[in-house]
C-alpha positions in Angstrom: -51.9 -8.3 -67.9 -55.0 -6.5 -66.9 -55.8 -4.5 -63.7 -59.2 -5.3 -62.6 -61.0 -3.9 -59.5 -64.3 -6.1 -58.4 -66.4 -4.2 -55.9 -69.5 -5.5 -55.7 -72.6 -5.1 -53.1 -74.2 -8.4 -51.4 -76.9 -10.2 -53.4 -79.6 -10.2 -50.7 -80.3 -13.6 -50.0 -77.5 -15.4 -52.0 -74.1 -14.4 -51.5 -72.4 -11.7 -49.5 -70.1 -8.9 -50.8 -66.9 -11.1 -51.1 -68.4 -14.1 -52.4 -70.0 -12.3 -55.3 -67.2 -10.5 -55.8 -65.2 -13.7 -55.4 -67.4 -15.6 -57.7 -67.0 -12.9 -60.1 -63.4 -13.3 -60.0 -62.5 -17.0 -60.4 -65.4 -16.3 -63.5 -62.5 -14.0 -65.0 -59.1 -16.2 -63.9 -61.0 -18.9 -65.3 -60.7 -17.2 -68.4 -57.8 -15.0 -68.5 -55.5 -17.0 -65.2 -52.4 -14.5 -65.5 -54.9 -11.2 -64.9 -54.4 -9.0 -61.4 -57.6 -8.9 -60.0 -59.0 -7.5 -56.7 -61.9 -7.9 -54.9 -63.3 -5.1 -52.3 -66.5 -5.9 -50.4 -68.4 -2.4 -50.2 -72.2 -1.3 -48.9 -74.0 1.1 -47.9 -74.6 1.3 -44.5 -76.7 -1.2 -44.2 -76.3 -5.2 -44.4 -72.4 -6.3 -45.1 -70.8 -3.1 -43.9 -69.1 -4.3 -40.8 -67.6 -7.1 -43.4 -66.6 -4.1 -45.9 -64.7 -2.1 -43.3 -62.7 -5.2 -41.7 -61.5 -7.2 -44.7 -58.6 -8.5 -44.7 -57.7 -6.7 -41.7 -57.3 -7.7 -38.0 -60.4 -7.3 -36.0 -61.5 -6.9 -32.5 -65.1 -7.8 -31.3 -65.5 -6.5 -27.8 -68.9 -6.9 -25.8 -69.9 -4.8 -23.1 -72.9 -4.7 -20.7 -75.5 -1.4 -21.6 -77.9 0.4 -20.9 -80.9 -0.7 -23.3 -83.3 1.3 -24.5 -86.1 0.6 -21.8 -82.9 1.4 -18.9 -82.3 -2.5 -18.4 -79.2 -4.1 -19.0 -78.7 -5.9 -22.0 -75.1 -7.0 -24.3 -74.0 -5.0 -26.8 -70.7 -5.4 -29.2 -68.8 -3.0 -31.6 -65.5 -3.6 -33.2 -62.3 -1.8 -33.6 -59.3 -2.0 -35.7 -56.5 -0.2 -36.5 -55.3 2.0 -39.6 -52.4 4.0 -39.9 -51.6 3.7 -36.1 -55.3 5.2 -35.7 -57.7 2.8 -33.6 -61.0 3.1 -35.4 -64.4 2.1 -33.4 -67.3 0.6 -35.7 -70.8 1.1 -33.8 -74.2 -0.4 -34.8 -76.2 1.9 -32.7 -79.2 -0.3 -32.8 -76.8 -2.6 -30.6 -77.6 -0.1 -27.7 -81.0 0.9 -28.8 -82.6 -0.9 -31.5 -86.4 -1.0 -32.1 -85.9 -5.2 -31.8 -84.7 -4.5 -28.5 -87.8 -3.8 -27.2 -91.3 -6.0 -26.8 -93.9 -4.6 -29.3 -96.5 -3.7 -26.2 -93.4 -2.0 -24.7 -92.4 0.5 -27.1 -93.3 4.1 -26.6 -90.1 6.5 -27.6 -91.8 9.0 -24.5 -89.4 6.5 -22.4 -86.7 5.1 -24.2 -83.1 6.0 -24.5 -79.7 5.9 -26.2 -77.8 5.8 -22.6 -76.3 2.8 -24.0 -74.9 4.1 -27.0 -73.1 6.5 -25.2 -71.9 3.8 -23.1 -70.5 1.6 -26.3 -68.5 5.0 -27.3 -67.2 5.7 -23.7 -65.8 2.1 -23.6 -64.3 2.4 -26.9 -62.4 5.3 -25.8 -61.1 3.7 -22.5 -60.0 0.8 -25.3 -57.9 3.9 -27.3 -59.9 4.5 -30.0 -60.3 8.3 -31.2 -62.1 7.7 -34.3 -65.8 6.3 -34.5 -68.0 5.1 -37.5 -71.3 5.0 -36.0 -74.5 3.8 -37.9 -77.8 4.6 -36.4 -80.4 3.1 -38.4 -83.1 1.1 -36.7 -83.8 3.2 -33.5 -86.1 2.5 -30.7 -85.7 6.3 -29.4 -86.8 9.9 -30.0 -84.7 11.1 -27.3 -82.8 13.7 -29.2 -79.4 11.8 -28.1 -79.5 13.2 -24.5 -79.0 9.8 -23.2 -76.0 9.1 -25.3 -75.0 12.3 -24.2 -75.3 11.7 -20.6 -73.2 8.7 -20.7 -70.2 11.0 -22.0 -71.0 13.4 -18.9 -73.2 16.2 -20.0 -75.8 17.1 -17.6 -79.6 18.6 -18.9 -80.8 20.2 -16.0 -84.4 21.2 -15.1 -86.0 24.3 -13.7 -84.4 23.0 -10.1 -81.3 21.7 -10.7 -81.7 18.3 -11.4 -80.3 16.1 -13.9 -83.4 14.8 -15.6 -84.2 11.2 -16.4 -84.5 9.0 -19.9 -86.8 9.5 -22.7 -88.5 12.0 -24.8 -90.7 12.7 -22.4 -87.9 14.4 -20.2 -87.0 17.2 -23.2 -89.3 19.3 -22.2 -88.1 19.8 -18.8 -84.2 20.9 -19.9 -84.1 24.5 -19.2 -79.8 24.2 -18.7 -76.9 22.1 -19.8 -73.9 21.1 -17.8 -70.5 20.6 -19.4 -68.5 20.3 -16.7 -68.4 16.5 -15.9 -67.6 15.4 -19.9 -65.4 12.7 -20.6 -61.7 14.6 -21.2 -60.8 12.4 -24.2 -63.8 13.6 -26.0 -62.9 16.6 -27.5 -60.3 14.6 -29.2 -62.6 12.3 -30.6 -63.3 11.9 -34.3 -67.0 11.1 -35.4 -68.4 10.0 -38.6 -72.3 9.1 -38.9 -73.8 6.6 -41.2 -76.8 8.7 -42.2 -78.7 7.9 -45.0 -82.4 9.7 -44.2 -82.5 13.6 -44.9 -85.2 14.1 -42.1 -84.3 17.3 -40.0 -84.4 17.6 -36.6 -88.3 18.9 -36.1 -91.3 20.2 -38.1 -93.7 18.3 -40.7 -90.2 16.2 -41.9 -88.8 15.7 -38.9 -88.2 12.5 -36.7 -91.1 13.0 -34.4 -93.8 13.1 -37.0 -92.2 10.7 -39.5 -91.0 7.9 -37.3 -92.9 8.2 -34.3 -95.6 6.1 -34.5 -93.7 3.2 -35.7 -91.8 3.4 -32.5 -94.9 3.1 -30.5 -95.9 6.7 -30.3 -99.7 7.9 -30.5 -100.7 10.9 -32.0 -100.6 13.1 -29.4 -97.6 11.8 -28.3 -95.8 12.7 -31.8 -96.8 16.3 -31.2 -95.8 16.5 -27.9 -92.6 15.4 -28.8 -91.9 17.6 -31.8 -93.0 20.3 -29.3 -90.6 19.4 -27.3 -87.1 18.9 -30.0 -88.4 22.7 -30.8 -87.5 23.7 -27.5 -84.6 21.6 -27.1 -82.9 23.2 -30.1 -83.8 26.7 -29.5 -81.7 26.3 -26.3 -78.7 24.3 -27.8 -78.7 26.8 -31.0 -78.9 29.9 -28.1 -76.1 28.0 -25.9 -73.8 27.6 -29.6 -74.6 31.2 -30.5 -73.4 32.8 -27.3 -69.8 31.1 -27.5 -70.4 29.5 -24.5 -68.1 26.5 -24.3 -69.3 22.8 -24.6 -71.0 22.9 -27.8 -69.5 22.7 -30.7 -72.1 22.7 -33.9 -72.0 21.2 -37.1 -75.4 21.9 -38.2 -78.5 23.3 -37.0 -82.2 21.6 -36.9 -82.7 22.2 -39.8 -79.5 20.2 -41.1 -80.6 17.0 -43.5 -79.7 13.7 -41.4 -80.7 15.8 -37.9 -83.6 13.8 -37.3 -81.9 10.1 -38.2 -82.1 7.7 -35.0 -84.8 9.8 -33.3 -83.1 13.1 -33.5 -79.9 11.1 -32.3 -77.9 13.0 -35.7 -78.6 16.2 -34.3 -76.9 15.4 -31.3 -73.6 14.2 -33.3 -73.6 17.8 -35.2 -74.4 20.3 -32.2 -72.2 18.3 -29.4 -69.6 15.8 -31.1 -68.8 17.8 -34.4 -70.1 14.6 -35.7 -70.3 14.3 -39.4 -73.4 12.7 -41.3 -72.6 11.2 -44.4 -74.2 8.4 -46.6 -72.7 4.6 -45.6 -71.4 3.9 -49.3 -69.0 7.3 -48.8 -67.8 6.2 -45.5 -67.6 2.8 -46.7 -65.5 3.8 -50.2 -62.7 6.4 -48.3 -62.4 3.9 -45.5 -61.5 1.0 -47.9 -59.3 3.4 -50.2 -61.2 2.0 -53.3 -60.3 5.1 -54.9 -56.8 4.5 -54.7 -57.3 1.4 -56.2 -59.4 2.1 -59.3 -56.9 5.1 -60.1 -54.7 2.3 -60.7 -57.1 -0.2 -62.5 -58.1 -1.2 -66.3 -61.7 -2.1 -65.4 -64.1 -2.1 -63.0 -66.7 -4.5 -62.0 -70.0 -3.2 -59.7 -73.2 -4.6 -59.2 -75.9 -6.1 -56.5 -78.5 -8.6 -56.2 -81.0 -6.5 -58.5 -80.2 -3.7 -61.0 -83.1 -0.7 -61.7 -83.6 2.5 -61.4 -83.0 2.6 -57.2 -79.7 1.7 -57.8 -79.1 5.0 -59.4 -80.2 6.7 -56.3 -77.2 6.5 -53.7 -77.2 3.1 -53.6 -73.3 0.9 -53.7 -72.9 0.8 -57.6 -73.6 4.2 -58.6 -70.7 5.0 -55.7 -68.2 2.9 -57.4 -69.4 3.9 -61.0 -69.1 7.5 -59.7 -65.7 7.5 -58.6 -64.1 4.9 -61.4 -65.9 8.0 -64.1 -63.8 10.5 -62.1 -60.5 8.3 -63.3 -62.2 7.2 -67.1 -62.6 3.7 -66.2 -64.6 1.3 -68.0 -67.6 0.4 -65.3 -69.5 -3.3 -65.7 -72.7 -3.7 -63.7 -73.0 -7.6 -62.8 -76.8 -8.5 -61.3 -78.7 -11.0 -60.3 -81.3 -9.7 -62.2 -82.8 -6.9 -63.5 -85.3 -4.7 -62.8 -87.9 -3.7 -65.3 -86.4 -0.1 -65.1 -82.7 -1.2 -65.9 -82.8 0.8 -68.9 -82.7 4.0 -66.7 -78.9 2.7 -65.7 -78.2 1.7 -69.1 -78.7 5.5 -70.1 -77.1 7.1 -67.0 -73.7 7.1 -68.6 -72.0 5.2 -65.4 -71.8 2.3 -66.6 -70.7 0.6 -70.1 -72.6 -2.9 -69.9 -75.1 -4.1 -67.4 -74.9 -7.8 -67.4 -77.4 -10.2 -65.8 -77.3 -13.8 -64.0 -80.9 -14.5 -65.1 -80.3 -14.5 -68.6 -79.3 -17.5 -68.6 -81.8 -19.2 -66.1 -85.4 -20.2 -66.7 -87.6 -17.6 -66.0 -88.5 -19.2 -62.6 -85.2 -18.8 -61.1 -83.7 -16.0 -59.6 -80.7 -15.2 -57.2 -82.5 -14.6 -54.2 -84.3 -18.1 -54.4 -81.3 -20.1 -55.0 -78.5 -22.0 -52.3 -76.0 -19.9 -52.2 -73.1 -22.5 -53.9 -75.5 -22.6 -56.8 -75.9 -18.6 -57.0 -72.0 -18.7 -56.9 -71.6 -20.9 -59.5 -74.0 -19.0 -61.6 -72.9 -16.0 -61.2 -69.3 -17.5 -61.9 -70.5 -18.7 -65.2 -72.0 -16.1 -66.0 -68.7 -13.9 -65.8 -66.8 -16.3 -67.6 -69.2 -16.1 -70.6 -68.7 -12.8 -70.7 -65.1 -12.6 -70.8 -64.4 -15.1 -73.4 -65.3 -12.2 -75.8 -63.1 -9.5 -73.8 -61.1 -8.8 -76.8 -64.3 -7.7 -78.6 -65.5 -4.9 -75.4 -61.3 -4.1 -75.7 -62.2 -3.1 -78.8 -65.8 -1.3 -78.6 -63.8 1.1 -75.7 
């Protein structure tokens, strides 16, 4: 009987993670009926992770009333589970502080903040959880994270004393930070960052210049800003270098992934001893996929389109990557492919490619179909291929 691990990424616009990977499946058992066969949902930190990291496993959604990114109220949910007695926190920042979140003549990042983000984390500790995975794509802010941070209790003072307000535009006024009022449970606190941007924390690359004027930033503004994240971090970086307590660095400004969210990563490093780290790795160790394929015969990747950007840290190279590390046999399954696929043919990470649209007219594609007929496909498409298993057995 064969060991077969299925760990495929959603096919945007057709099926999620599970019922490709599930489609993929019943292809095989209708084939071979007595084979072991596992499907994992995985992603990359974008669309189907929340699904990846609670599969099969007991959930809870709580919703709490935040702080949104223009300082009104607005509802906001994260969920929690548990692992090894460990209560584990799952946090879309963009919840809190998405760019949706705000009216398109409203948005200016000179006033918005990640107050509420900090409020989604504070809750989740009062709830027991210790250890967080946070993404923080799809920010409305350039606040540097000092709004998250004042909802966990750390005070940015200006030149007289006074906590300062939300937004960018009050960075330039910090000339002190408090410590004394953080949340006690903090410091006991576990954070790791879905980061997939490299942007550091200021300069030509960094979140001000690159993202700004999406978020509804002019030019001036932009430079303002940048000015202004340069002066923040010389006094966090002075603050870490002296010893004094209350910061505890992971990085520096320069540190890829500073920048994500509106410098909101480089307040994770220098405050939280957060961790930034691309979705698919926190997705893959959370899971224990690895586990798994160190037990398995096969493995069987894939999304809704194979080319060269899959390659490029996207959820099948991940897989690939760590069934190599065990010499397993890798199949890519697609919905189609791009006209580039030959680069993953070459790569070495995987043994076949194999692709829904093969067998379609040329007009048809995955991400123009009902999703029951995409599942079928692809099922029928899998069982094709296994009916002449004993031939790849063979070319191994």
């Amino acid at each position: 009987m064969k060991k077969i691990i299925v760990a495929v990424d959603s096919f945007k616009g057709s099926m999620t993670s599970s019922e490709a990977g599930n489609a993929i499946k019943n292809g095989i058992r209708d084939i071979h009926p007595d084979w072991n066969i596992e499907v994992y949902p995985v992603a990359d930190g974008g669309e189907g992770t929340l699904e990846a990291l609670t599969y099969h496993r007991s959930v809870t959604e709580r919703t709490c009333t935040v702080t949104g990114p223009l300082g009104d109220h607005v509802e906001a949910s994260y969920l929690w589970y548990e692992r090894d007695s460990e209560r584990i926190a799952v946090i879309e920042m963009a919840q809190a502080a998405g760019l949706p979140l705000v009216p398109i003549d409203k948005r200016n990042p000179l006033y918005t903040t990640t107050y509420g983000v900090g409020e989604l984390i504070r809750d989740a500790i009062d709830q027991g959880c210790r250890k967080f995975i946070i993404g923080i794509g799809g920010s409305a802010t350039n606040d540097a994270g000092i709004g998250m941070l004042q909802a966990l209790g750390y005070h940015f003072y200006d030149r007289d004393g006074r906590d300062i307000s939300f937004g960018a535009k009050e960075l330039a006024k910090i000339t002190d930070i408090g410590f004394e009022d953080v949340i006690r449970d903090l410091s006991s606190c576990r954070f790791q960052i879905a980061c997939d941007v490299k942007n550091p924390f200021v300069g030509e690359q960094g979140c001000s210049r690159v993202y700004g004027h999406q978020k509804g930033a002019t030019a001036i503004d932009v430079e303002k800003m940048d000015r202004s994240m340069a002066q923040f971090a010389d006094l966090v970086e002075r603050i870490a270098a002296s010893g004094r307590k209350g910061i505890f660095p992971n990085g520096d400004r320069n540190t890829p992934g500073a920048g994500a969210a509106g410098g909101l990563g480089y307040a994770f490093l220098m405050f939280l001893d957060g961790v930034l780290r691309p979705g698919i790795d926190i997705v893959l160790d959370e899971i224990r996929l690895e586990e798994a394929i160190a037990q398995a015969d096969l493995v069987i990747t894939g999304e809704g389109r194979l080319d060269a950007q899959t390659l490029m840290g996207k959820t099948p190279a991940g897989v690939a990557g760590l069934a190599k590390k065990y010499g397993k046999p890798v199949i890519a399954a697609a919905g189609c492919f791009g006209e580039d696929v030959i680069q993953c043919r070459q790569s070495g990470l995987f043994y076949d490619c194999v692709a829904v649209n093969d067998i379609l007219s040329e007009q048809e594609r995955m991400h123009a179909m009902e999703k029951e007929k995409a599942i079928n496909h692809l099922r029928m498409r899998m069982r094709k291929y296994f009916e002449n298993f004993e031939l790849f057995e063979r070319s191994l």
